[in-house]
Each structure stands twice: as C-alpha cells, then as structure tokens.
N, C-alpha and C positions, 0 to 999 in steps of 0.2 A: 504494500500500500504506500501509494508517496504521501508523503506529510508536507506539503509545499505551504511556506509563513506566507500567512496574509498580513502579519503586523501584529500591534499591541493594542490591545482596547482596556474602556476601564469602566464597562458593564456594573451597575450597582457599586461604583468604587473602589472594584479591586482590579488588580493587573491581572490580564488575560491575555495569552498567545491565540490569535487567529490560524487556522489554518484553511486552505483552497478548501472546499464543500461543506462550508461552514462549522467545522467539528472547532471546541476549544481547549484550552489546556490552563485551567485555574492554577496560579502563579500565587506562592505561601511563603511570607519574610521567613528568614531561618533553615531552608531546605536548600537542599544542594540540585542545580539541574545544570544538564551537561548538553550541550551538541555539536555536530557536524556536519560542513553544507559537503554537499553531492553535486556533482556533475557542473552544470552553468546553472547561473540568475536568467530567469527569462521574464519577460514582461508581464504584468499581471490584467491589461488591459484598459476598457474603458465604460465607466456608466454600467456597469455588471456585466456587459461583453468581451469575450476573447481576445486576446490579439492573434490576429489573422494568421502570422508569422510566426508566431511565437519567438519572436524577436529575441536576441539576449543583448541584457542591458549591464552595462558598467556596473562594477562593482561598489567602488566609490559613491554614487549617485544615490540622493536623497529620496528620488521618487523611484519607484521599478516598473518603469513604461517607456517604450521608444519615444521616438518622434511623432509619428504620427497619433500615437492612442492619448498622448501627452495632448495635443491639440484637441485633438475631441471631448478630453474629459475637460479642459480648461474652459471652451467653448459653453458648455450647459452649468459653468459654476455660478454659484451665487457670488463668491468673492469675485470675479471678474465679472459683476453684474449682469451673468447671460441669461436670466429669470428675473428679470425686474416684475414681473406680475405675480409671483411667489403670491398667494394667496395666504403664508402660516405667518403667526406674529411671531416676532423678532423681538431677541431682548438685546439691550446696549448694557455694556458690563465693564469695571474696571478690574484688571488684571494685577494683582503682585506679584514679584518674581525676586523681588531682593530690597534694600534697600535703596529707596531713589529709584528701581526701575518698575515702572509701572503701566501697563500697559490699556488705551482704550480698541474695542472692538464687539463685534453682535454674532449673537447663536440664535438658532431657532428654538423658541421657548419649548417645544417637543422636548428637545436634549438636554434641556435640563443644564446639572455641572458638567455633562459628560465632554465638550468642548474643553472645559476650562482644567477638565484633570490631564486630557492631550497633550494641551499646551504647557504642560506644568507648572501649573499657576498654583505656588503655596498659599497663597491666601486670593480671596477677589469677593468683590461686592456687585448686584445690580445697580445700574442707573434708572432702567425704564422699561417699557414694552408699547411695540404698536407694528403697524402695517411694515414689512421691510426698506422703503424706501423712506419712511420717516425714520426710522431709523439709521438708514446709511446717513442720510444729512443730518442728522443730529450727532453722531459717529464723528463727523467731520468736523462739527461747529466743537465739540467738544476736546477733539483733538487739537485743534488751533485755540481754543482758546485755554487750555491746559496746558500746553506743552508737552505733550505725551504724546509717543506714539501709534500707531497702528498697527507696530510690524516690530517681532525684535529678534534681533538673530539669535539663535540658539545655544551659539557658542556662551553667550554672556550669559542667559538661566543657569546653565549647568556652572559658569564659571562662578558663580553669586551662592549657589543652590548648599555649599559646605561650610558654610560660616554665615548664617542668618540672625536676624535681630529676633528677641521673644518678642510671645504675642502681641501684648499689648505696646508693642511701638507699631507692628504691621497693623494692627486694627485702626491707629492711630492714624499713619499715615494716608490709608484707606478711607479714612472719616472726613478728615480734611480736606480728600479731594472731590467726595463725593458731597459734601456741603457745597464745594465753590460749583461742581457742575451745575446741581438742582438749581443753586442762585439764578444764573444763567439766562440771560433774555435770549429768544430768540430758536429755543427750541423746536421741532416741528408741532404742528398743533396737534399731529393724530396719536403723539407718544405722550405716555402717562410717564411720568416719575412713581419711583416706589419708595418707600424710607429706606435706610440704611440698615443692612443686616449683613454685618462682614462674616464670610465662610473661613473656615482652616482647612486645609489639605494635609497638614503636615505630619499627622496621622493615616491617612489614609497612603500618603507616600512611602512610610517607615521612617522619617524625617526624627529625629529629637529636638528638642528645643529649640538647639540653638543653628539646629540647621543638619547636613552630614546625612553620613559619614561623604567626606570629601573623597571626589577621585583619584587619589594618590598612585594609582595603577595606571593611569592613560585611560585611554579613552577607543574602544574599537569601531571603526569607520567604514572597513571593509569586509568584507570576508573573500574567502581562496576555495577551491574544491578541494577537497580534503582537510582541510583548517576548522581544529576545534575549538569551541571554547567553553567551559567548565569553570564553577564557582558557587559557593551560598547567596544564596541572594540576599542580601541583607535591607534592600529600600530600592523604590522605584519611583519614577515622575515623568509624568510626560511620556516619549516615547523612551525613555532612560532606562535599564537594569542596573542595580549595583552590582556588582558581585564583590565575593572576599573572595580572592584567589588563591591560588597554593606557593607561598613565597611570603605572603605578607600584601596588604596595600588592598585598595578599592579599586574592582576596574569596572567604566561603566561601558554597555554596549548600549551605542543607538542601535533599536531595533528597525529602524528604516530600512538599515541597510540589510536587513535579514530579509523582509519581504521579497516575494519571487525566488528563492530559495529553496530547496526540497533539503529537509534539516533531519538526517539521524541521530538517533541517539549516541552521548559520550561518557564514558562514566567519570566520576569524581576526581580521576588520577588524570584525567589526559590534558589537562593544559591549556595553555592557550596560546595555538598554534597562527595565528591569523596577524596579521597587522597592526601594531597598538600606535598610536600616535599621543603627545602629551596634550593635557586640557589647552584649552588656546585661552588665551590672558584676559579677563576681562574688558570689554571694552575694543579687542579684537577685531578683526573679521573676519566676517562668517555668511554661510548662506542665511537667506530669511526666510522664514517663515510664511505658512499663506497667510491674508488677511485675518482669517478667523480661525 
C-alpha cells in the first residue's frame, strides 16, 4: 500500500499527518515516529484533481505541484481573489507569532482556528465577521492603518517560536491592537466587530511558557529517496514537527516539504539521513506565506 503525505493538519487541535485517500495518522507529544521517503516527490495536483503527469516536483519547494497545477489551483483561490462572490462569511483576525510580530488577515468563519493553528499562530484574537469582500477591505484599511502585515515569512515564526514572552504580555499586546482596530473609522459597513477574546495555542503546540523547545538541530527543508528521519516529537506548530533527535538538540521538519512523498516506515535508530540546514536569523529571508 503506498502511504503518499498529503501534509499536516490540525483537525480538533491536534497534529495530524494526511495521507493520499484520505486515511490519517494522529501525531502524540512524547512518542517517537520514524520515516523514509521512497522513490520521487510527485505533484499532488489541483482543486482535488490529479496531475495529469504526474509530474515530479523539486524537493526543496514549499508547494508539491508543477507548473501548470500551480496555476490552476492559484486561479480559483480566495487569496488571489479568484471567488470574489464566495457566498460564506469571512472572519478578519489578528495573528501573534512573537513579540512585535503580529500579523492581520481572514479565514472563512467555517474553519474556525483551524487556519490560525496552520499558520502557527501562538496566540491571535478576532477583529470581525461579514461578506468576504468587506472583509478583504477592511483586511486592508487595517493593515495600513496598523502597521502590520499580511504576509510573514516563515523563517521568522519559527525563528521567534523558542524564546517567547508569557501570556499575559501576548494577551497584552493583542488587546492593544485590537482596541486601536475597532477605534477605527472607516471600516466596511457589512462587517460586525466582535469584542476581544484572545486564544493561546501554546498548549495545543506543546509550547511551555516561555516558548520552545528551540530548534537547536537545524531545521529539514528537503528530503532525498532513501533519506530518513527519526525522533520524539516533542511540540508542533504550524506546518512545524519538533523532534528530539538521537545526539542531543531539536530538529524541526517543515512538513511541506514531505507532501507528495510516499513515506515508509523508520525505526527509532535510523537517523537522520536527509538535508539539515541551520534556522535562518530572524528577520531573514525567507519564502512567504499565502495570504491566509
């Protein structure tokens, strides 16, 4: 049977490995899980369609879609506004991700936090809810008039993600910005504001207090056919694994780059045979993120 990663999801708040025909595999702090990719990365497709090709896609690469399935799933996105008539309400939401970095952007009220655990946002608050395009302009006016983002590259969550402020400064910082939004003239008129009700993640990440366990292992970017990687999983965020490795240190694997992969099993002993590169400095560069 091939087990081919579909990615990371966070179903009810916990970390879960997708795989092709929808089967999962429930992801538990403290257990050791092992694997090994097989053969080539191939495309995973477009809009729940095939790729025709079955293309293989770079290793390295954040997304696992060629060219062309790239363009068609980009086409019918909500963040590249290709459904402006989206009929579902849309929430606007403030994002934390560390101190000082803080991000605005909209999920489809359906999903709930499940956006916001994605994105590895350790703390985030609502701003509002209404039609989607009163929400992308309010997204806007809020951005510009905050100074806050839309878009934050990934490298700097994880870089911020090991050394965090306690709660009640992130609650803090959350509160404050989410006062000065509501102030705010000029809002769209179809969006409600909601009061403020700041969420923690950092529980549901395996997070402690003050943030952690920091990546002190690098960070895996790629994967190789026959390259394993093995370790306890100690804390998870976003598309993030920690793992404790056999050596000592934290190494995290973006699971991005496992999607399109057919992954066997490894046991405990076998390593990690694959690519590691070191965390990139905060503040760095890095690819971005989609909109939402």
């Amino acid at each position: 049977m091939e087990w081919r990663c579909a990615g990371l999801g966070w179903p009810d708040g916990r970390p879960v490995l997708r795989w092709d025909g929808g089967r999962r595999s429930v992801l538990a702090y403290g257990r050791d899980i092992g694997f090994r990719a097989v053969g080539e990365r191939r495309c995973v497709g477009a809009r729940g369609n095939p790729c025709p090709l079955r293309a293989v896609v770079p290793g390295p690469a954040t997304q696992a879609r060629c060219p062309e399935c790239a363009r068609l799933d980009r086409a019918f996105s909500v963040a590249a506004d290709g459904v402006p008539d989206d009929p579902r309400t849309y929430r606007v939401y403030l994002a934390w991700f560390g101190a000082g970095l803080v991000k605005v952007g909209i999920t489809a009220e359906e999903r709930g936090a499940g956006r916001l655990l994605e994105q590895g946002a350790v703390a985030f608050c609502w701003l509002g809810h209404g039609p989607l395009m009163a929400a992308r302009r309010t997204e806007e006016l809020l951005r510009a008039a905050l100074g806050v983002p839309d878009r934050v590259p990934y490298a700097r969550k994880r870089g911020l993600r090991g050394a965090l402020p306690a709660w009640p400064e992130r609650e803090k910082e959350l509160a404050e910005l989410h006062e000065r939004a509501v102030a705010l003239g000029g809002w769209a008129e179809a969006l409600e504001r909601v009061p403020f009700d700041a969420v923690d993640h950092a529980g549901a990440f395996g997070l402690d207090a003050r943030g952690g366990p920091a990546a002190t292992g690098g960070v895996v970017r790629e994967l190789v056919d026959g390259g394993a990687v093995a370790g306890r999983l100690v804390a998870a965020a976003g598309p993030d694994l920690h793992l404790e490795v056999t050596g000592g240190g934290v190494l995290v694997v973006d699971t991005r780059v496992l999607v399109g992969w057919e992954l066997a099993p490894a046991d405990a002993g076998a390593g990690v045979t694959v690519p590691v590169r070191a965390v990139d400095v905060v503040g760095g560069g890095a690819e971005q993120d989609g909109l939402f």
